[in-house]
N, C-alpha and C positions, 0 to 999 in steps of 0.2 A: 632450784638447786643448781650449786654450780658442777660444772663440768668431772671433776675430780669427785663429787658425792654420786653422781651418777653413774662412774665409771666402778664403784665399788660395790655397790647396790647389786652391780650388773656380775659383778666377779663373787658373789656371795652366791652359796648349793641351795637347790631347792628345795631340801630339807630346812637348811635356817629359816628358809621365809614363809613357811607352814608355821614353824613352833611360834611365829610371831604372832597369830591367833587363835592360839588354841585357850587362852586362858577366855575371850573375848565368846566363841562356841559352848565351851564347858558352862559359861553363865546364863544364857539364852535355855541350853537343855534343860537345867536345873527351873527356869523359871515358864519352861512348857509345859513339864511336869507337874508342879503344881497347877496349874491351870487344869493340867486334864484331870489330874486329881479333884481340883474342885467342882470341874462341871459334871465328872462322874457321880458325886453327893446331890448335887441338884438334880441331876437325871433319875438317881434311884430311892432319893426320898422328896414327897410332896409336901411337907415341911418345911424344906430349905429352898424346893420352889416355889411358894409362896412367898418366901419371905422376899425373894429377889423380885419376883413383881409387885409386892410391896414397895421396894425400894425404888423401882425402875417409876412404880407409878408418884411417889411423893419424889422425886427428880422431877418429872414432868410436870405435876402440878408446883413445885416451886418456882418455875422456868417460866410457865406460860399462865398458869390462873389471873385473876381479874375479878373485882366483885360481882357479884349477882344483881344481875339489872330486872328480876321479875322478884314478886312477892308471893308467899304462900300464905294467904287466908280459909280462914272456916266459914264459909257464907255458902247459902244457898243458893245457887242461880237455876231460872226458869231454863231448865232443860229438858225439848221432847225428842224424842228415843227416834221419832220418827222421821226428825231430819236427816238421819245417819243411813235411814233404810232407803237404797237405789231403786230409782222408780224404773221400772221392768214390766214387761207385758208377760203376765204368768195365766195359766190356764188351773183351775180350778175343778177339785175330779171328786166325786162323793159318790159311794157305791149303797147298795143296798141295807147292808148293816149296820152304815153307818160310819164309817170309814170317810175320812176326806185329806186331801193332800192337797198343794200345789206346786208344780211343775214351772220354768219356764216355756216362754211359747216357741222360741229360738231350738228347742231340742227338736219339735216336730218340722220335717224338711214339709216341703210342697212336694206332690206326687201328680201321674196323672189320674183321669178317673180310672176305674174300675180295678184299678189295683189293691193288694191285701192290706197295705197299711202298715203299723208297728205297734211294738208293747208301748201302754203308758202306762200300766198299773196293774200288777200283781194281785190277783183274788185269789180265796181260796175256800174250797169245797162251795156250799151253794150261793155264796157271793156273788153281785154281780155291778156293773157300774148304770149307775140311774141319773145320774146328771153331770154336763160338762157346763164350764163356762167361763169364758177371757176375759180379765180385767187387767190392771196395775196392782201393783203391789199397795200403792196410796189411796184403793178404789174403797168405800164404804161399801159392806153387804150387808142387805135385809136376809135375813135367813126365814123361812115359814114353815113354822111345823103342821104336823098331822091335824094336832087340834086345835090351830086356827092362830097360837101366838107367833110373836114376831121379835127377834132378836136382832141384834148389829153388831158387828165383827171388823176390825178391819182386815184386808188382804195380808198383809204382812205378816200377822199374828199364828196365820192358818202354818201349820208348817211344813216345810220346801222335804219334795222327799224323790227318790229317782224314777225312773223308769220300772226298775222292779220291786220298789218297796210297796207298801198296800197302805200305807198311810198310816193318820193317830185318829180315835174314834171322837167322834162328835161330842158326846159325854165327856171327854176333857175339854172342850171348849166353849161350851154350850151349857147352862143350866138344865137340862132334857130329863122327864122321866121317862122310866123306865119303857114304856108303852109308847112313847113319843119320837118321833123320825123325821127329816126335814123332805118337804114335799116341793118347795120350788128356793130359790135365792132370784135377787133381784140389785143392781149394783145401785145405787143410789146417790145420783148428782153431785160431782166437787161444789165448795160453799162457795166459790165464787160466783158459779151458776143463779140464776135468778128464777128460784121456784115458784114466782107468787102466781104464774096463770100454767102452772105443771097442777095433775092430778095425775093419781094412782088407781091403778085399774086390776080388778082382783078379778079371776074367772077359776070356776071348779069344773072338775071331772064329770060333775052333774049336771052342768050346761047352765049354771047358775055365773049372775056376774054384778059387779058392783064398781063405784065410782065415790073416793073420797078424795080430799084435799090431799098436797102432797105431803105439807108442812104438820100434818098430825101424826108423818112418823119420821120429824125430824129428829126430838128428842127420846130414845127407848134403852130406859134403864138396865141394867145387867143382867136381871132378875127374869125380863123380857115384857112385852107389850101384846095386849088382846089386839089381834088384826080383824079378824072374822068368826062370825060363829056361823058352827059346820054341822050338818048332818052327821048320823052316827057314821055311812058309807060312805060321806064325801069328805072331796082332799082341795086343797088349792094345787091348780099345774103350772099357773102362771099369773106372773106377776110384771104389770107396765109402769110405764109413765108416758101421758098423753096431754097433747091437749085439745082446746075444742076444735081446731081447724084439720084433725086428723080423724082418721077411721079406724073402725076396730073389727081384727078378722078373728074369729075362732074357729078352727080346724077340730072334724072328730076322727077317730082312731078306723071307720069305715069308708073314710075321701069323703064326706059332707063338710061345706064351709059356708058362711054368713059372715057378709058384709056391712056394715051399720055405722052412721057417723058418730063418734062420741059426744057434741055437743046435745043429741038426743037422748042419753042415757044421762037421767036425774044423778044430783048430786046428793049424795048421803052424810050425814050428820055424825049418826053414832059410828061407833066403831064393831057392835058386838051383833048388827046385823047379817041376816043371811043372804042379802040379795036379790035382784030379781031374774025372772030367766032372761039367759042372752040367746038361746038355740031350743028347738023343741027337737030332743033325742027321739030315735027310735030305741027298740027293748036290747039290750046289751052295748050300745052305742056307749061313749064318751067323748071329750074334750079332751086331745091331747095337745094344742098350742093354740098360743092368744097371741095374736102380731095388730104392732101399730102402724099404718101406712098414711102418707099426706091424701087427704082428700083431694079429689077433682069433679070436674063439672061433667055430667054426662051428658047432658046439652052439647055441651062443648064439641064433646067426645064425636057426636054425630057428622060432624065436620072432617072428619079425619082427612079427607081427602086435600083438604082446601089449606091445611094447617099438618101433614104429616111429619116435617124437619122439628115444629115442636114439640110436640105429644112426642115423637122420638129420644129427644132429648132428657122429658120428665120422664121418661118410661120406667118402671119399674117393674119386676118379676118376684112372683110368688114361686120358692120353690121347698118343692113339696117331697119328701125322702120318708119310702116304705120301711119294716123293721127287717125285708131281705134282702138291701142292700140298691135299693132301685129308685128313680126319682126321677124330676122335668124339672122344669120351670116354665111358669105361661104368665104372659103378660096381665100387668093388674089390671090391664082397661079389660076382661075379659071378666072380673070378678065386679057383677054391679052392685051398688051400693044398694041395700032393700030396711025394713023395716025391722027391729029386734026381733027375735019371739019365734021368728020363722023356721023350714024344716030345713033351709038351705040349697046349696047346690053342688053339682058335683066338681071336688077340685080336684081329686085322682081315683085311677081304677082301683081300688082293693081286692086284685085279681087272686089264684092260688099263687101265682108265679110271686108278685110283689108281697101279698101279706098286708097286715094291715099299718096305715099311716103310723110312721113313729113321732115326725116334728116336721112342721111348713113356718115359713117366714120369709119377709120376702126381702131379696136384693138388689145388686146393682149388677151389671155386667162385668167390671172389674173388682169386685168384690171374691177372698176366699172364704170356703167354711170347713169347720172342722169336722169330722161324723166319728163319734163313739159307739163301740160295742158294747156287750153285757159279758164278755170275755177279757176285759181290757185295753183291746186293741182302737189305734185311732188312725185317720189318713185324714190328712190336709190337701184340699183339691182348686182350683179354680173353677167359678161360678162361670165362664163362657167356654169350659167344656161340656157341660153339662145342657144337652138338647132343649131347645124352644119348643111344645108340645101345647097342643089346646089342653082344654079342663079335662075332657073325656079321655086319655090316655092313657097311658102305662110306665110312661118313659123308660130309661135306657141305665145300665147295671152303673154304679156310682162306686162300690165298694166287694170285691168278691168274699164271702163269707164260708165259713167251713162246717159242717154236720148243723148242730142248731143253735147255731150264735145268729142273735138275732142284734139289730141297729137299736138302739134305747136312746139316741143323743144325736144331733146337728144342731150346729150353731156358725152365727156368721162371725169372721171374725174382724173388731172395727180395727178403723184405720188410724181411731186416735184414741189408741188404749194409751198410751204415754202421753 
């Protein structure tokens, strides 16, 4: 501008230079009002907003779409269910009724001994928990009822329930009659494993025991498979897998236990035999666990002096847990290897204090095990808190118990459940 337009600009009231924008304001107001006006209609009806995200979405897809670089067909593909399911070490809980869950094994912390433990399963009125056991979630189960069939399951299918749920009844997953209950489970070899020199090892409450291939209960229809035929009183407690270079212990519910190599005990053919004796019971006595241990030389053994750092090293411990919460461990060169058929020896005291044997099997020094109640309750402990005792003993309180909840369940837990 020149000088003289400046100097006029400058000589003009402040009123003239206001009315110079007022027409430019009045247009601006008129066109905020509509706006509020419109977005008022979108705010109060879902009609109109819709339709704006309508609109805002076909803007976007006009701007940036692109053809489709996959195809949709109708074909079948070999899909299993079981690839999707996360392999997990889960613990496996079946009560008296019939009831089964599983848990992972991550809920139960480690404790030390002789403490009370925690809920893992809800029972109710005279319910009570009769078997645990740690697998994967990928692990195949043999289940074995009352009367002598055999069914398979996998882990995954059982279903996941918490701490205070009491589970789904066996009868949903299970073919089972009415009069029928499952007496032991047994996890049963991934197939990569090489079962042609595995055998299966059956023992009952009657002190009866048997030996078949392992490969006769690879395939077991839905319907279930004959495993053993049972007395009207007898039950299967346990179920192995062995083979001939290892030893077979059966513990009874009074502290008697028999040592025996398995390539000594015949191999059986059928499947709907009863077995021969593995233990000669006394009158009320039973079999409450069947453990598989590596054989050794007792020859050997005699040596111990001359060879102690070895025999140290293979050492293993049988340990043995009463139903009032009390238990040892004593080393397995102390349990001799003897002849089938026999009355045994003594592997714990079945004093009034302990009660009678709930479950023995043996470990390793770094190894933990689990112990379940008949109330619900479980404690996770370490196997080298738990005292070195000869056979003749009592050992030392593992789980404190309250009025008459007695121990029903220990198990060890492995190291390569995953």
């Amino acid at each position: 501008m020149s000088e003289e337009q400046v100097v006029s600009i400058l000589e003009l009231r402040l009123q003239k230079l206001t009315a110079l924008g007022i027409n430019e304001i009045e247009v601006e107001i008129k066109k905020l009002a509509e706006l509020i006006k419109q977005y008022k209609k979108i705010i109060n009806s879902k009609s109109e907003l819709l339709k704006v995200i309508s609109t805002d979405l076909q803007h976007i897809k006009e701007k940036f779409s692109y053809p489709r670089r996959t195809k949709i067909i109708n074909a079948v593909l070999n899909y299993d269910i079981e690839e999707t399911i996360q392999k997990e070490s889960v613990i496996i809980t079946i009560t008296l009724q019939g009831y089964i869950k599983r848990g992972a094994l991550s809920r139960v912390k480690q404790q030390k001994r002789g403490g009370k433990g925690k809920a893992s399963i809800k029972t109710r009125g005279e319910d009570s928990v009769v078997q645990t056991l740690s697998v994967n979630t990928h692990t195949s189960l043999l289940f074995f009822s009352t009367e002598g069939l055999a069914y398979k399951i996998k882990a995954w299918k059982i279903p996941e329930g918490s701490s205070l749920s009491k589970g789904k009844s066996l009868f949903n997953l299970l073919p089972l009659k009415n009069h029928q209950s499952i007496s032991s489970i047994m996890p049963y070899p991934d197939e990569k494993i090489d079962t042609k020199n595995m055998h299966i090892i059956f023992a009952t409450s009657k002190g009866k025991i048997r030996k078949n291939h392992l490969d006769d209960f690879a395939s077991i229809n839905t319907s279930g498979k004959i495993a053993m035929k049972l007395d009207a009183s007898d039950k299967i407690i346990g179920v192995k897998i062995c083979r001939d270079d290892q030893d077979i212990i059966l513990n009874t519910k009074f502290g008697k236990c028999i040592r025996f190599e398995s390539k000594k005990l015949r191999m059986f053919k059928g499947r709907s035999s009863k077995g021969i004796r593995g233990i000669n019971l006394t009158d009320k006595d039973s079999i409450v666990s069947l453990s598989i241990i590596d054989h050794y030389d007792q020859k050997y053994n005699k040596n111990y002096k001359d060879a102690k750092s070895e025999l140290k090293a293979k050492e293993k411990y049988i340990l043995s847990i009463t139903e009032n919460g009390y238990g040892k461990r004593t080393s397995h060169y102390d349990f001799r290897v003897t002849n089938r058929g026999g009355k045994g020896i003594i592997g714990i005291i079945n004093s009034h204090r302990n009660g009678n044997v709930s479950s023995s099997f043996p470990v390793f020094e770094g190894d933990q095990i689990l112990i379940s109640t008949d109330k619900g309750r479980v404690i996770r402990t370490s196997v080298k808190e738990i005292r070195i005792a000869n056979r003749n003993t009592q050992g030392v309180r593992i789980i404190k118990l309250s009025g008459n909840e007695k121990v029903v369940s220990a198990i060890k837990l492995d190291d390569n459940l995953i």
